[in-house]
N, C-alpha and C positions, 0 to 999 in steps of 0.2 A: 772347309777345313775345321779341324776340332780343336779348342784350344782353352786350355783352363787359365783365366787371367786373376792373378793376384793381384791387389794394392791393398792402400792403406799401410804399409809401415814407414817408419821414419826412425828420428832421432829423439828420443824420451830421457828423463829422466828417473830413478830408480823411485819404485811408490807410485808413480802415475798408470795411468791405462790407455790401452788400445784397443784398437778391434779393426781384427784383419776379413776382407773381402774374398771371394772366389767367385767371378763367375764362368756358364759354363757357356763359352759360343760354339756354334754350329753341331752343337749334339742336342737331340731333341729333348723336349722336357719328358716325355716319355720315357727315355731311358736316365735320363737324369734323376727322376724323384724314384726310382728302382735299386740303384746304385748307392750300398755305401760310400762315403765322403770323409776323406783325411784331411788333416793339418800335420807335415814333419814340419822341422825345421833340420837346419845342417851348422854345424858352428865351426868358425876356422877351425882346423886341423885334427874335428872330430867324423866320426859318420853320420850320415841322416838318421836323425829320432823319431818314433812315435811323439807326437804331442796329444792326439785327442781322435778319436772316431764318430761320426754321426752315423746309425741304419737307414734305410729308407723310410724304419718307422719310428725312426727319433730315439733311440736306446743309444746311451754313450759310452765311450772309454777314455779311459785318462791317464796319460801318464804321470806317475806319484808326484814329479815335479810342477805336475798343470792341475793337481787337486786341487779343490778349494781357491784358485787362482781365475784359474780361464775358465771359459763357457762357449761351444760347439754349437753351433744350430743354424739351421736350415730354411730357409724359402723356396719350396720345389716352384713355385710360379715365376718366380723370378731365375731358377735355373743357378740359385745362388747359397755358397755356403759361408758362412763368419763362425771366426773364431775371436771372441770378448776377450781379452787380456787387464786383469788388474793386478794392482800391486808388484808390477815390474821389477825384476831383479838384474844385474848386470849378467847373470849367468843367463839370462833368457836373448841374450846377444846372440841373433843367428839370422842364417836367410830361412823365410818360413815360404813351405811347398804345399802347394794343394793337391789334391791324388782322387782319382776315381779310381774305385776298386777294380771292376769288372774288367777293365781294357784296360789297368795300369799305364792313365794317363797322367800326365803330372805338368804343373804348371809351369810360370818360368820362376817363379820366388820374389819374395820379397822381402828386402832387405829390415830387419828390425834391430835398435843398437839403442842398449839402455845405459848410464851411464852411472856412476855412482851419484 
């Protein structure tokens, strides 16, 4: 069974750092290091957001509010993606989702809650 596992978030404070986990079980590392690699997040009573894109060959995207903030990147041997989080804002309060492009899988999230 194919399942994207998040951790790594918790309860922070505003100005500290994170860095959030994905790994990818039972899909091969073959199709893994092929596949674009996301980070959304969802925030109470908004929709799921881009936060950041990794390619297969490492080219990124970022959304305006994850510039200069957080950092994408990849371990295809490890079947593993991270997303870096610094400088925490309380607006960065959300459950954060991992996503395989190709077969629009998505993990189960994790929750991140920054506080002022």
């Amino acid at each position: 069974q194919v399942r994207l596992v998040e951790s790594g978030g918790g309860l922070m404070q505003a100005g500290e750092s994170l860095t959030l986990s994905c790994v990818g079980t039972g899909v091969s590392n073959a199709i893994f290091r092929i596949n674009t690699m996301g980070w959304y997040r969802q925030a109470p009573g908004k929709q799921r957001e881009l936060v950041a894109t990794i390619t297969s060959d490492g080219n990124t995207n970022y959304a305006d509010s994850a510039k200069g903030r957080f950092t994408i990147s990849r371990d295809n041997a490890k079947n593993t993606v991270y997303l870096q989080m610094n400088n925490l804002k309380p607006e960065d309060t959300a459950i954060y989702y991992c996503h395989l492009a190709t077969f629009d899988w998505w993990g189960q999230g994790t929750q991140v809650t920054v506080s002022p």
